[in-house]
MIBATOR-237565 format. One line per 10 residues: number of its first residue (from 1); their letters; for each residue z, y, x of N, C-alpha, C. Coordinates in nm, 2 decimals. Atoms other than C-alpha are relative to their C-alpha. Layout:
NUM) a) Z/Y/X/Z/Y/X/Z/Y/X | ...;
***
This chain:
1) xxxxxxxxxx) 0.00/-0.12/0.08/0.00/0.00/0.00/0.00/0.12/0.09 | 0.00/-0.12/-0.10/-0.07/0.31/0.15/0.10/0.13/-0.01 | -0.06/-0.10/0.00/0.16/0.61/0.21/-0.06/0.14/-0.07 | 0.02/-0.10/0.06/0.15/0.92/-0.01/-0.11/0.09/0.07 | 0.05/-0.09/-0.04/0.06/1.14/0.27/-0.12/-0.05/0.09 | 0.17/0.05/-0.10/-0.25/0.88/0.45/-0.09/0.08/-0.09 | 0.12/-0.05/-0.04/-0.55/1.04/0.50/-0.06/-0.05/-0.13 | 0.14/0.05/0.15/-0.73/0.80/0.19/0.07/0.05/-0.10 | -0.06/-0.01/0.12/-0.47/0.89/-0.04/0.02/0.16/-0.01 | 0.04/-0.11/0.05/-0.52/1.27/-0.02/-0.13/-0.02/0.02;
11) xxxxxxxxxx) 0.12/-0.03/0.03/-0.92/1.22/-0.01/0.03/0.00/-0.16 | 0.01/0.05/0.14/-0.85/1.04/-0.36/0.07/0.12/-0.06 | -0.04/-0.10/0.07/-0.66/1.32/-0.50/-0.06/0.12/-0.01 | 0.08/-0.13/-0.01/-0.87/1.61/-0.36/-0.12/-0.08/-0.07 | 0.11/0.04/0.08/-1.17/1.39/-0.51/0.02/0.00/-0.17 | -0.05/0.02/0.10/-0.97/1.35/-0.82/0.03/0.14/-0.04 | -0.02/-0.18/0.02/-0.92/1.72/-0.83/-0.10/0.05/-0.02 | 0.16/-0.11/0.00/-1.26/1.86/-0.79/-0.07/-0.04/-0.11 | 0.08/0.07/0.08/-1.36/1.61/-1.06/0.10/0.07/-0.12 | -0.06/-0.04/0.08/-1.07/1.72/-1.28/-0.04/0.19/-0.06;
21) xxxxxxxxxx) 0.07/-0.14/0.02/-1.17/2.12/-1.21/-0.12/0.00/-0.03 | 0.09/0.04/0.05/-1.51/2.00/-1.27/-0.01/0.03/-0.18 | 0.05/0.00/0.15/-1.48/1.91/-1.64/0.06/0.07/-0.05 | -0.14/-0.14/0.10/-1.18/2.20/-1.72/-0.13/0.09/-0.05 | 0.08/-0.10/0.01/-1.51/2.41/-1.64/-0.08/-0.04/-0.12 | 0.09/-0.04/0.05/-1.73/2.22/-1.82/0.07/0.01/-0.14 | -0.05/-0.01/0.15/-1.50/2.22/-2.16/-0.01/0.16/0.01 | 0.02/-0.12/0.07/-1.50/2.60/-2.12/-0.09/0.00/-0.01 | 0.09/-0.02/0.00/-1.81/2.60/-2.08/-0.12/0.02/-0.14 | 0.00/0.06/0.13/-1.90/2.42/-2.40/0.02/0.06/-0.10;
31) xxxxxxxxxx) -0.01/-0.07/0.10/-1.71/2.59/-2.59/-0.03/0.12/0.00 | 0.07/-0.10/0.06/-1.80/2.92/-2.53/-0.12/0.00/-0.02 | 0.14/0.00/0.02/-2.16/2.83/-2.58/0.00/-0.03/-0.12 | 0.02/0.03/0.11/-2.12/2.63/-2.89/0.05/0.13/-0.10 | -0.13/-0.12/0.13/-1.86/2.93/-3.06/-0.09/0.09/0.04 | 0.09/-0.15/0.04/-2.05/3.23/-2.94/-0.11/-0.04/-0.05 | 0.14/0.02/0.04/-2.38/3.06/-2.98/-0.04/-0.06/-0.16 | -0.01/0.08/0.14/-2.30/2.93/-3.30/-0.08/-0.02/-0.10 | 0.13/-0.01/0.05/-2.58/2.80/-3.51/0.07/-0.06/-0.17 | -0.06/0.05/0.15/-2.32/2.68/-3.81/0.09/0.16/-0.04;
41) xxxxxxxxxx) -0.02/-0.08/0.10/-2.20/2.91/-4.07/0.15/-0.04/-0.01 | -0.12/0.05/-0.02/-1.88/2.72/-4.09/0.06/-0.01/0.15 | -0.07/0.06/-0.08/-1.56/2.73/-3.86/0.02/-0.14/0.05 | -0.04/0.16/-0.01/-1.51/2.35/-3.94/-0.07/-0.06/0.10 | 0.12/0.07/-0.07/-1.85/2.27/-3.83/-0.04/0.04/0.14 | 0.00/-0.10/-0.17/-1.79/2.47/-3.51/0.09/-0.09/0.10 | -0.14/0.09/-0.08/-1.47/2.30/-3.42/-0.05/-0.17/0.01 | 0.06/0.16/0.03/-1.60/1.91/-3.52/-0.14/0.02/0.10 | 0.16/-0.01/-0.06/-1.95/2.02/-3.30/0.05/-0.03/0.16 | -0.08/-0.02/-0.18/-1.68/2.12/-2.97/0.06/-0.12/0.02;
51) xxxxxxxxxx) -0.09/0.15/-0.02/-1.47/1.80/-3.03/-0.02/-0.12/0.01 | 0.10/0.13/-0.01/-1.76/1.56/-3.10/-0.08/0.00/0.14 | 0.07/0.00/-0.16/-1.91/1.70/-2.75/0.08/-0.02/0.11 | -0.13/0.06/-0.10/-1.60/1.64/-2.55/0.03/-0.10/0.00 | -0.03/0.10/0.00/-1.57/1.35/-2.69/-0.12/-0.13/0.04 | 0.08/0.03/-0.07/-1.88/1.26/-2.56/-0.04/-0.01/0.11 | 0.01/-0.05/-0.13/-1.87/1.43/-2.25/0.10/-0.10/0.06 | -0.13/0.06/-0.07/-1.53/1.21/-2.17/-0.08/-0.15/-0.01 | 0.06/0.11/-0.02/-1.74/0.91/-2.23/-0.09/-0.03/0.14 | 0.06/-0.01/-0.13/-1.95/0.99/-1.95/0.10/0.03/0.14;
61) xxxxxxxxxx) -0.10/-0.05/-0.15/-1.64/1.07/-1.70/-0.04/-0.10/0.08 | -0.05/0.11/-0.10/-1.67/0.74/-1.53/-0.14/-0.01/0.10 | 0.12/0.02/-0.07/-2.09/0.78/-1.45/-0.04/0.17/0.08 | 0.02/-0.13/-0.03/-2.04/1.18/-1.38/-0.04/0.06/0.13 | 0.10/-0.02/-0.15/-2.08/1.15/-1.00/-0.13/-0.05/0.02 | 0.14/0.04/-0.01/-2.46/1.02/-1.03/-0.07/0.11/-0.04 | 0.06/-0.06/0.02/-2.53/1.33/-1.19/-0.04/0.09/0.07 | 0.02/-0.09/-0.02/-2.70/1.60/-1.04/0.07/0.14/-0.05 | -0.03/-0.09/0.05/-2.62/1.85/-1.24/0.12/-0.01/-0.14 | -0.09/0.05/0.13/-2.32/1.77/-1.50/-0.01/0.08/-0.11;
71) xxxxxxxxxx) 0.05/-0.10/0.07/-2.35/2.11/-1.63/-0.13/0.00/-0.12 | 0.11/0.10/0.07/-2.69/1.98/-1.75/0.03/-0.08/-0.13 | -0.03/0.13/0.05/-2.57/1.70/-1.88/0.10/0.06/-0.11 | -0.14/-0.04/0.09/-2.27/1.92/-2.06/-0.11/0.02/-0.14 | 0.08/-0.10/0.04/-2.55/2.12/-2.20/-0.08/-0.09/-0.14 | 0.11/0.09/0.10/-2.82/1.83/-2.39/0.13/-0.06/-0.07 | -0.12/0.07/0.13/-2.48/1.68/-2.50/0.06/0.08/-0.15 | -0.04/-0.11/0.10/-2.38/1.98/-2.69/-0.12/0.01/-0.07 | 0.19/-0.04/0.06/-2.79/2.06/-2.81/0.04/-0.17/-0.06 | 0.02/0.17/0.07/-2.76/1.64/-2.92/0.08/0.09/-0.11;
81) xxxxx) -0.09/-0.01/0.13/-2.47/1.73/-3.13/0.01/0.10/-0.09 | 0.01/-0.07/0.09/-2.52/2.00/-3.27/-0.15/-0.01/-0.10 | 0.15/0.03/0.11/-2.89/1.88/-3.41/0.07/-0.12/-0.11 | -0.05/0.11/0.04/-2.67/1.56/-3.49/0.10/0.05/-0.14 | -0.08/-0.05/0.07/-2.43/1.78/-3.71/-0.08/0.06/-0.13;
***
């Protein structure tokens, strides 16, 4: 078992970090795109559009380092669901 302070066990945290700061951004991201850009008429349908895309987006956490661009990927997830809505 390795010690807190070895060398692999802070990459894994600083890697676990960047990935964590990663998606904080892309949930703001998200949301202010879906709320300012808002193409529903309804609050409801605003909030269920943000929560259905995170909930999507979290599905992808485990393949997110292959992507180029996640942002991207935040982006067609949110455009899916909101045509989907």
């Amino acid at each position: 078992m390795a010690e807190f302070g070895s060398p692999s066990v802070i990459r894994a945290l600083l890697k676990r970090r960047r990935f964590l700061l990663r998606m904080i951004t892309l949930i703001v991201v998200l949301i202010v795109l879906i709320v300012e850009f808002s193409i529903f008429l309804s609050r409801n349908l605003t909030e269920d559009a943000v929560q259905e895309t995170l909930l999507r987006l979290w599905q992808h956490r485990e393949k997110m380092e292959i992507y180029q661009s996640p942002e991207a990927l935040a982006m067609l997830i949110a455009k899916n669901v909101c045509i989907d809505i």
